[in-house]
C-alpha positions as CSV (number, residue, x, y, z in Angstrom):
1,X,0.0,0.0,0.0
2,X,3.0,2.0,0.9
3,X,4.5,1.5,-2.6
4,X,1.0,2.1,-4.3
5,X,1.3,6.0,-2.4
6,X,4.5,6.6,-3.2
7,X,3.8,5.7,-7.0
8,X,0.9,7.9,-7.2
9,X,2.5,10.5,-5.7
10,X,5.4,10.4,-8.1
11,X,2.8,11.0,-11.3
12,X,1.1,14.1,-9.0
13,X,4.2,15.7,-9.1
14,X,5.4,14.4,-12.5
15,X,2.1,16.1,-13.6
16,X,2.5,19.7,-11.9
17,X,4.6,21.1,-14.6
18,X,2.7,20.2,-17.3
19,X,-0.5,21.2,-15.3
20,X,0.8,24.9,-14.8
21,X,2.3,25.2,-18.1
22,X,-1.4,24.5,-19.7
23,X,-3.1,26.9,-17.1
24,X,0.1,29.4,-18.7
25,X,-0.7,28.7,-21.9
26,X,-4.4,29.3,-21.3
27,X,-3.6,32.6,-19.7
28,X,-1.6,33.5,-23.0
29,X,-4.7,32.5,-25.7
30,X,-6.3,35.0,-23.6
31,X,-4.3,38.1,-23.4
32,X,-3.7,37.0,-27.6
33,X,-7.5,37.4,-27.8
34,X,-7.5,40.8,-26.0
35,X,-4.1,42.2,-27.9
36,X,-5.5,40.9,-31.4
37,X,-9.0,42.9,-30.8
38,X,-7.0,46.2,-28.7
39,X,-4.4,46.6,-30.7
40,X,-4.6,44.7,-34.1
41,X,-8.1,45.7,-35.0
42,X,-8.0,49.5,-34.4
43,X,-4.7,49.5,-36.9
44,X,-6.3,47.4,-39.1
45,X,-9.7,49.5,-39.2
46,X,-7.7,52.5,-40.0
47,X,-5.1,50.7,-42.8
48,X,-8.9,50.2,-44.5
49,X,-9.3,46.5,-43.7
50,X,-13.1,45.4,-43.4
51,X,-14.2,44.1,-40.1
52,X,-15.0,40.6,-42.2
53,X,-12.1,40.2,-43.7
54,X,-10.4,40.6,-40.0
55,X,-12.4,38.4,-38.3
56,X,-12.3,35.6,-41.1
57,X,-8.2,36.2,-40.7
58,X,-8.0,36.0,-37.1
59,X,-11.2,34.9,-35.7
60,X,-10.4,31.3,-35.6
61,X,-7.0,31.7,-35.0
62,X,-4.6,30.5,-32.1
63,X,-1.4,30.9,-30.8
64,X,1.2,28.6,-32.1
65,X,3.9,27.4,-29.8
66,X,6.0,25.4,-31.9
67,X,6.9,28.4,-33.8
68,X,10.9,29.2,-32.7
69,X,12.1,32.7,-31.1
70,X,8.9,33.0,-29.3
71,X,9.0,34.9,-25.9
72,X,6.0,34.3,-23.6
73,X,4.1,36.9,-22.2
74,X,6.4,37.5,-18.7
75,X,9.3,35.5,-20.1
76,X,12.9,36.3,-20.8
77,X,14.0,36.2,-24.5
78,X,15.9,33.1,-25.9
79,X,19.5,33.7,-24.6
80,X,21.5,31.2,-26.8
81,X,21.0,30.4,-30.9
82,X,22.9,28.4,-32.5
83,X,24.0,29.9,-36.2
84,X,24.9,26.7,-38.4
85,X,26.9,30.0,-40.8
86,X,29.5,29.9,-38.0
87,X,30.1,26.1,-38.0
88,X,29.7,24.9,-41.1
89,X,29.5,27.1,-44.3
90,X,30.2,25.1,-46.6
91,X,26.5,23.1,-45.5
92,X,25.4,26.4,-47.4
93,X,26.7,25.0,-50.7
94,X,26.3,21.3,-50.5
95,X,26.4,19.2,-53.6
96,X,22.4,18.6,-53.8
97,X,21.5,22.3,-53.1
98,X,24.0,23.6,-55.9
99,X,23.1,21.0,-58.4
100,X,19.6,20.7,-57.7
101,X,19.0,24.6,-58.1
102,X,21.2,25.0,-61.6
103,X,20.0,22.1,-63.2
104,X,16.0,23.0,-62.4
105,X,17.4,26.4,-63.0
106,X,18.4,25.4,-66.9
107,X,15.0,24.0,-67.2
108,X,13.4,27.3,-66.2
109,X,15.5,29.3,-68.1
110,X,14.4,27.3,-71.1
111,X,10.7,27.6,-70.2
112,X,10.2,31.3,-69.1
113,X,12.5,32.9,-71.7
114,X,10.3,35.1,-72.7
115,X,8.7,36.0,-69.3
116,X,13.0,35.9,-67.8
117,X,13.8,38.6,-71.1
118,X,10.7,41.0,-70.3
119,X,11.9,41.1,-66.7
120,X,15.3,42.3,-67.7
121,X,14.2,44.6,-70.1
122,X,12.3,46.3,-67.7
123,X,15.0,46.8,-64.5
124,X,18.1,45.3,-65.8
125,X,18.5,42.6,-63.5
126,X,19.8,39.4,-65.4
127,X,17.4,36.4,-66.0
128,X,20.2,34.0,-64.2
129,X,20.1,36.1,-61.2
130,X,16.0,35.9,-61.1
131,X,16.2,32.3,-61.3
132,X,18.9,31.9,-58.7
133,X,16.5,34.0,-56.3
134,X,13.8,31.9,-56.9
135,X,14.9,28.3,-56.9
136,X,16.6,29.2,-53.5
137,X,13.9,30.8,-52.1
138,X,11.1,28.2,-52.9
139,X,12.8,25.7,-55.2
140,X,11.3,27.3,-58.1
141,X,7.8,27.2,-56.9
142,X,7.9,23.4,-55.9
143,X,8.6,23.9,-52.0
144,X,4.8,23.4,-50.1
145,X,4.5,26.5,-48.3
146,X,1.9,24.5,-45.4
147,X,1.4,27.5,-42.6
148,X,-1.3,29.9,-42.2
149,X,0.4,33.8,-43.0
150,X,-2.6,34.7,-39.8
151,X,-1.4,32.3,-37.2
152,X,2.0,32.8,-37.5
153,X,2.2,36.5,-38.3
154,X,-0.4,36.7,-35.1
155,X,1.6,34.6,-33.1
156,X,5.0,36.5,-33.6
157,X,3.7,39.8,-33.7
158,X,1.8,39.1,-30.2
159,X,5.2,37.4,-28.6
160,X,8.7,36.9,-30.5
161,X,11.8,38.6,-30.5
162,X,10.6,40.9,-33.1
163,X,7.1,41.7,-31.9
164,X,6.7,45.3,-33.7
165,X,8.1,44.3,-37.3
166,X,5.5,41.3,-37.4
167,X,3.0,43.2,-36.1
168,X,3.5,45.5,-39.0
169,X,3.3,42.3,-41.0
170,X,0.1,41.0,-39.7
171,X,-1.5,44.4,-41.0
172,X,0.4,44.2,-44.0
173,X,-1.2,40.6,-44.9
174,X,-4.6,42.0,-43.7
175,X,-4.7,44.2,-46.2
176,X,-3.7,41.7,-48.8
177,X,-6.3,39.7,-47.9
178,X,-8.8,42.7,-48.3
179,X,-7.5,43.1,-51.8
180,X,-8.2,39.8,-52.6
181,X,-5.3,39.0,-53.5
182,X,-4.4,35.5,-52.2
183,X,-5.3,32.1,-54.5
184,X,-8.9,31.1,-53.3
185,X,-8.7,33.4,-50.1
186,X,-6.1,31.7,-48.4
187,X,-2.7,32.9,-47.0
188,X,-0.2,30.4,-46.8
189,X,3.2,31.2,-45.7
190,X,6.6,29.9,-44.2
191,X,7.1,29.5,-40.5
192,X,8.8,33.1,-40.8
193,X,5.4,35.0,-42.7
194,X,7.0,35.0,-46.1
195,X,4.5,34.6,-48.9
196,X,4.6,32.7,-52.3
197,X,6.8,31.5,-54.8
198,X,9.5,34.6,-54.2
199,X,8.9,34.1,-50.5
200,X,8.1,38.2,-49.7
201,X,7.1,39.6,-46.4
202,X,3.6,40.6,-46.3
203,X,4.7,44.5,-46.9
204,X,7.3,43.8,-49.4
205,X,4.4,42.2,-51.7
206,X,3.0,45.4,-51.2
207,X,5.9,47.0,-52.5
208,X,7.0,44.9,-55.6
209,X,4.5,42.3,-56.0
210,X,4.4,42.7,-60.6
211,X,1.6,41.5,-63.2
212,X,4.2,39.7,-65.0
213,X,1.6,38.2,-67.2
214,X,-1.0,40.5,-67.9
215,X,-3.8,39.6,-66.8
216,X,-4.6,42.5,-64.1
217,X,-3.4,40.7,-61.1
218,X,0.0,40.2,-59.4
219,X,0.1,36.7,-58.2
220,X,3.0,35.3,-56.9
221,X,1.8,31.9,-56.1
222,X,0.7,30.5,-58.9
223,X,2.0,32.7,-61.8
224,X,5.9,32.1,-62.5
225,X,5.5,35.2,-65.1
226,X,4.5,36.9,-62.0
227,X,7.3,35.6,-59.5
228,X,9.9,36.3,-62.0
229,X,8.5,40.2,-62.6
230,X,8.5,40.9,-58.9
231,X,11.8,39.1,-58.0
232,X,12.9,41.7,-60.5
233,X,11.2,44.7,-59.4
234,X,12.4,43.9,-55.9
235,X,16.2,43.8,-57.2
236,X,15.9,46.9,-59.3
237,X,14.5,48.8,-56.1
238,X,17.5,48.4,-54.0
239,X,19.8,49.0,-56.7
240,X,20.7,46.7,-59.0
241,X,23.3,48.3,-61.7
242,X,22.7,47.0,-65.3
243,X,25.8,45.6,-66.8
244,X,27.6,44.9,-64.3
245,X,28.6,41.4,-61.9
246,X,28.2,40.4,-58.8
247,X,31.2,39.3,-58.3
248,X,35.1,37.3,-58.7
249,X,36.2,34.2,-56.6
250,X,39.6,35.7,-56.2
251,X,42.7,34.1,-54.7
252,X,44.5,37.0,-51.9
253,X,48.1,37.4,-51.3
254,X,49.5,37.2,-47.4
255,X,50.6,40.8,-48.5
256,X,46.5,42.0,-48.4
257,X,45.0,42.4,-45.1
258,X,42.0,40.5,-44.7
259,X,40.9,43.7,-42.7
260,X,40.4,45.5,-46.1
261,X,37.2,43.8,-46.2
262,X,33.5,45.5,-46.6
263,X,31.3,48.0,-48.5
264,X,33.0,50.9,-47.0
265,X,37.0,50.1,-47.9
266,X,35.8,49.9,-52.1
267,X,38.7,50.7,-54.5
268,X,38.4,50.8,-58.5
269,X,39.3,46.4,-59.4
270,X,42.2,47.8,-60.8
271,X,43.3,48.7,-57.8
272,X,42.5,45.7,-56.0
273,X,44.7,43.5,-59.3
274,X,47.6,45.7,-58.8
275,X,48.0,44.5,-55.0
276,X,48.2,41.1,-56.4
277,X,44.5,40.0,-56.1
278,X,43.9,37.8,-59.1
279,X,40.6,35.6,-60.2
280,X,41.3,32.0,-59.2
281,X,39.9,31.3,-62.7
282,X,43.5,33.1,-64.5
283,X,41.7,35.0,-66.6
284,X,42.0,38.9,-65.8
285,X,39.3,41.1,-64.5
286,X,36.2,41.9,-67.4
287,X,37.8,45.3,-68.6
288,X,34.7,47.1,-68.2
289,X,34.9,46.3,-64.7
290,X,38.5,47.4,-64.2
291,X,37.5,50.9,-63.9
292,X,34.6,50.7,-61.4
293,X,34.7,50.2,-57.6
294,X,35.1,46.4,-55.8
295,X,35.0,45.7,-52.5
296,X,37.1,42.7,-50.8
297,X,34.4,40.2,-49.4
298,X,35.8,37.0,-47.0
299,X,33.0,35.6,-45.6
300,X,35.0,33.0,-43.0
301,X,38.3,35.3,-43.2
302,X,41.1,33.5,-44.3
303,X,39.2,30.1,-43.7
304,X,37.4,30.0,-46.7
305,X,37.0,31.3,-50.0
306,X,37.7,35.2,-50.9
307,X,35.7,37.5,-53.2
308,X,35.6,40.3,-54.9
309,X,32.4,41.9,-55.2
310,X,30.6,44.8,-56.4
311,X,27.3,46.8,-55.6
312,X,24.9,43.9,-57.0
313,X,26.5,41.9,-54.2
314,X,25.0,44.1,-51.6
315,X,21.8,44.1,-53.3
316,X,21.3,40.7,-53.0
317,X,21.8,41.0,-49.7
318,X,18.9,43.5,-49.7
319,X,16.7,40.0,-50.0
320,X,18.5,38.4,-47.7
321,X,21.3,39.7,-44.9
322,X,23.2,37.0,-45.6
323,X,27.1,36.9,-47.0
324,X,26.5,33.3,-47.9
325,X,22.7,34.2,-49.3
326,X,24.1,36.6,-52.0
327,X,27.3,34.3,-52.8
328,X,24.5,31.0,-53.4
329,X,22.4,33.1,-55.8
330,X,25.5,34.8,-57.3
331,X,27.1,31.0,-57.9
332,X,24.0,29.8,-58.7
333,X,23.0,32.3,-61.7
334,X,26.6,31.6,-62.9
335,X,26.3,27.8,-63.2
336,X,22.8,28.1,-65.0
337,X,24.2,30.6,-67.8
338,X,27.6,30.3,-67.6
339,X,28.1,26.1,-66.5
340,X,30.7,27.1,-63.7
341,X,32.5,25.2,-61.3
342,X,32.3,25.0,-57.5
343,X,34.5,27.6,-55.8
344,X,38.4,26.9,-55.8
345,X,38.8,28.3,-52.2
346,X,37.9,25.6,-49.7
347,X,35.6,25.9,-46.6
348,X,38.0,25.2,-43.5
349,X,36.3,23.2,-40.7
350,X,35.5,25.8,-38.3
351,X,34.5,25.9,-34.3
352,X,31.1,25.7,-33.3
353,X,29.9,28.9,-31.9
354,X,26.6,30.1,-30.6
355,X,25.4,33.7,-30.7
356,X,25.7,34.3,-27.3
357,X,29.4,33.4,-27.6
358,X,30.0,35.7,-30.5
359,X,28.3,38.2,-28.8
360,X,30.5,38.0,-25.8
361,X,33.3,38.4,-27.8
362,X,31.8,41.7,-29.3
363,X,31.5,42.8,-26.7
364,X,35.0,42.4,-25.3
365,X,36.0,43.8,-29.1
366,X,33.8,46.8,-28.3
367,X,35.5,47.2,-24.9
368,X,38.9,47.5,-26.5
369,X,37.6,50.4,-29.1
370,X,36.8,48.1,-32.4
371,X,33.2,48.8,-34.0
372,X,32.0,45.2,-34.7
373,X,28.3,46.4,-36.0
374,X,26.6,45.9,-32.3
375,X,26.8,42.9,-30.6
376,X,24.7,40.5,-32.4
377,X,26.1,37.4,-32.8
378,X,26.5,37.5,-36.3
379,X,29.8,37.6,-37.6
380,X,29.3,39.8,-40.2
381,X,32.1,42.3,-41.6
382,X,33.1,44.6,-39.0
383,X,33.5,41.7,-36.7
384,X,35.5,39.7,-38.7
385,X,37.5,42.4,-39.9
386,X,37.6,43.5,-36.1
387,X,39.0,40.6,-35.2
388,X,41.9,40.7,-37.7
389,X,42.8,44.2,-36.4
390,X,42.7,43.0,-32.8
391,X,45.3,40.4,-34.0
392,X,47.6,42.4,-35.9
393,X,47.8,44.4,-32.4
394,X,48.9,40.9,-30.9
395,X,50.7,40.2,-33.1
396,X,48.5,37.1,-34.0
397,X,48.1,35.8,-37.7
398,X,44.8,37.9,-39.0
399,X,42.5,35.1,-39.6
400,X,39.3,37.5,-39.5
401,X,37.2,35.1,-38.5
402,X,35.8,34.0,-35.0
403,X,37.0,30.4,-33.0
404,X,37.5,29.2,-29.4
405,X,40.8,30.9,-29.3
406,X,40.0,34.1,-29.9
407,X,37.4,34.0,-27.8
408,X,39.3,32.5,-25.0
409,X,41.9,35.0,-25.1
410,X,39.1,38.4,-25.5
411,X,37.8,36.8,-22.6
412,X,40.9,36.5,-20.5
């Protein structure tokens, strides 16, 4: 009888957790309820969005907790995110990804000529670098896009790291959805609140969503004429330059610093060749690029492969903040037109590090006078350029890039 209390009171406590987490959860559905008709509605109302078409949004919906970088109402945000950029780059450009994307991407090219030419007619942007975008952001319109835009827009706007932006987002999709705009009424996203075959944000739809077809409607989940126009239109906002690259896998001599690297230290290419930089492909610079401005790009520092890259680089990035985003699409529109090879630089194995690690050692950068870019835990290029300074002072080699030792040592 003993045994039979003991057991029972084992599953009571066993159970306690769970049973306040559900009273929690309960508690949060609520205050969702309350925020969604407080706060959501009146800047809904006054964006023009119908009381129907808001309550067929959000009526029904609920918060969904399996969605990551959620912060609970009276909880502390996620303090540790692992970034698989820092450990394994090279993951980025794995065999299947490359080859699956360029060889769909030859098929596309061959199937929306026309549609591809039209596009960059109008903004300049090349038809390789249109299809590059697209097969990586929904594998050329083959990827299921399974989540409702309203639950998770709703859900991270009411209690994620970034609560404002998708709040902004939620009314964005809103008024999509009183334009009528969505396939048979229904929003469909990814489990970040991108929408449709170029994978836009809510607001950027509003911005560059194109009737690439014709027929009076921009529809960039069904039409690929219409994907293909707005990809473009997006590109050609931020600045594409027509006629130019994105840029040159380049091979760089121990005599260049890697702290040279980023947008703000450009030099004509010329420049750049006269220090000794040279394409790892032999052949010299395109001469009509000679004259204009590059900008040394080492995305893992001397640990990987070395670029040089121009304005259309940075535009890419525009889609997505992302060295390696811009260099797949980049490669990627090269081997469709062009048939290139993999990049001759090799991906070093590198540590494993988690934001909150990088961050420390931002911090301790910061401390010490360096400007990293705020102490995200993205090693993007003021860090890594940051860190190559900081080991020129040591007299370390400059590696630019972050591991264990250097954050060891800024820590000690």
């Amino acid at each position: 009888m003993l045994l039979l209390r003991l057991l029972i009171l084992v599953l009571l406590l066993a159970a306690l957790p769970q049973a306040g987490l559900a009273v929690e959860k309960a508690a949060a559905e609520r205050q969702f309820r309350n925020w969604l008709q407080e706060t959501v509605w009146p800047r809904a109302r006054a964006e023009g969005v119908s009381r129907a078409v808001f309550e067929k949004a959000l009526g029904g919906v609920t918060l969904n907790w399996k969605l990551p970088e959620l912060v609970p109402p009276g909880s502390a945000a996620p303090k540790s995110q692992k970034q698989a950029e820092f450990g394994a780059p090279a993951r980025y450009f794995s065999r299947n990804q490359l080859d699956g994307a360029t060889s769909v991407g030859r098929q596309m090219a061959r199937r929306h000529a026309k549609a591809l030419k039209a596009a960059e007619a109008a903004t300049g942007v090349p038809g390789r670098i249109i299809l590059a975008v697209w097969g990586r952001e929904s594998g050329y319109g083959r990827v299921p896009i399974r989540h409702d835009a309203f639950e998770v827009l709703a859900t991270k706007g009411f209690m994620s790291t970034r609560k404002a932006f998708f709040t902004g987002e939620l009314i964005a999709a809103l008024k999509i959805a009183e334009m009528g705009a969505a396939p048979g009424g229904k929003l469909k996203s990814s489990w970040a609140g991108a929408l449709g075959q170029p994978q836009f944000m809510p607001s950027r739809y509003l911005q560059f969503a194109t009737d690439g077809d014709g027929d009076g409607r921009a529809d960039i989940w069904g039409s690929e004429a219409d994907t293909i126009a707005s990809i473009a239109a997006y590109l050609d906002h931020f600045g594409w330059v027509p006629g130019r690259d994105w840029g040159f896998e380049v091979k760089v001599p121990a005599s260049v610093s890697c702290t040279l690297e980023g947008p703000d230290q450009g030099r004509p290419i010329s420049e750049w060749a006269r220090m000794g930089i040279t394409r790892v492909s032999g052949r010299p610079f395109p001469e009509h690029e000679r004259g204009e401005v590059g900008y040394l790009m080492m995305p893992a520092g001397r640990k990987g492969p070395a670029f040089i890259v121009t304005p259309n680089f940075y535009v890419l990035k525009a889609y997505n903040e992302s060295d390696l985003y811009a260099l797949f699409v980049g490669h990627v529109g090269d081997r469709i037109q062009y048939g290139m090879d993999d990049f001759k630089g090799l991906w070093r194995k590198l540590d494993k590090l988690d934001r909150a690690g990088v961050a420390a050692m931002q911090r301790a950068l910061e401390s010490r006078g360096h400007d990293v870019g705020g102490a995200d835990g993205l090693a993007g290029f003021k860090t890594r350029r940051s860190i190559g300074r900081w080991q020129e002072a040591k007299g370390r080699a400059a590696t630019c890039f972050p591991d264990r030792g250097v954050i060891d040592a800024l820590a000690g």
